[in-house]
Structures are given as structure tokens and as C-alpha cells.
C-alpha positions in Angstrom: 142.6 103.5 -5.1 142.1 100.7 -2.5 144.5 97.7 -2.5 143.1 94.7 -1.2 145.4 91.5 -0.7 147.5 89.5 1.9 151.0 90.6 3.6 153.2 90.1 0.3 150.7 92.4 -2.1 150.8 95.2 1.1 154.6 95.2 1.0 155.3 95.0 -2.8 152.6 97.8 -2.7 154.1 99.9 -0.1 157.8 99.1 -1.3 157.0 100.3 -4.7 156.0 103.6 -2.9 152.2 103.4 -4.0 150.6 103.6 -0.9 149.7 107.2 1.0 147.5 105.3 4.1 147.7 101.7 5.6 144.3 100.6 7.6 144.3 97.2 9.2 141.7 95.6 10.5 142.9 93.4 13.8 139.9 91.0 15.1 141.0 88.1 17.6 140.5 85.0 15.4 143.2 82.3 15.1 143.1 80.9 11.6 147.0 78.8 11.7 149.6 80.4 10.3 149.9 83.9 8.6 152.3 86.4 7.1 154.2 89.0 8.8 152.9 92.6 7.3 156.5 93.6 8.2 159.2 91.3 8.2 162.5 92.8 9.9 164.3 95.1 7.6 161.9 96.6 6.5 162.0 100.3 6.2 158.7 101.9 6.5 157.7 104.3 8.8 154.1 104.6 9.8 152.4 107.5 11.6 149.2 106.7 13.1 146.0 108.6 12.3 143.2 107.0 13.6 142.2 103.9 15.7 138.5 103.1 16.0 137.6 100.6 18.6 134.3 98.4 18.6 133.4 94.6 20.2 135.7 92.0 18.8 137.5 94.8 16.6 140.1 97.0 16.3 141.1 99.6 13.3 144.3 101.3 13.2 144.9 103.6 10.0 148.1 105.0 10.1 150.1 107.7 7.0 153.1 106.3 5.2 155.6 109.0 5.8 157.7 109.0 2.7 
């Protein structure tokens, strides 16, 4: 299953302990103001799997460790 949304679906998501893998996308575009994917306090702990690199982007997947 793929869970596409903003910051506050990602975290109810990954708080409600349905998520296995987290990939984000990062490309350099300022669009204003945003929300934090993790605020402080926040307990999740990531291990990273796989970053692919190309012009303008960046991909990071990392594992949910449980």
C-alpha cells in the first residue's frame, strides 16, 4: 500500500504503526511555509536503505524500525 499526503497524514500513518518504509522526495524549491515531517518528540526511528541522487533531486528511503 502507498500513502500519499502531507506531514500530518505521514505521522498519523507512521504513529498508528502502519508504515514498514518512508521515501521522501527532497527537490530545492521554496513554496512558503510547510510542515515539519517530524516535530520534536517524536519517537520514530528510521534506518536508511537507499538514497538515489539525480539533477535537482534527491530520494532517501529509509525502514521504520519498530
Amino acid at each position: 500500500m502507498t500513502i500519499i499526503g502531507g506531514a500530518s497524514t505521514a505521522r498519523q500513518a507512521i504513529a498508528s504503526g502502519l508504515v514498514d518504509q518512508v521515501e521522501i522526495g527532497i527537490v530545492p524549491v521554496i513554496f512558503g511555509e510547510g510542515l515539519r515531517l517530524f516535530e520534536t518528540g517524536d519517537e520514530v526511528q528510521l534506518e536508511k536503505i537507499e538514497v538515489l541522487e539525480s539533477p535537482g533531486r534527491t530520494d532517501i528511503k529509509f525502514r521504520v524500525i519498530k
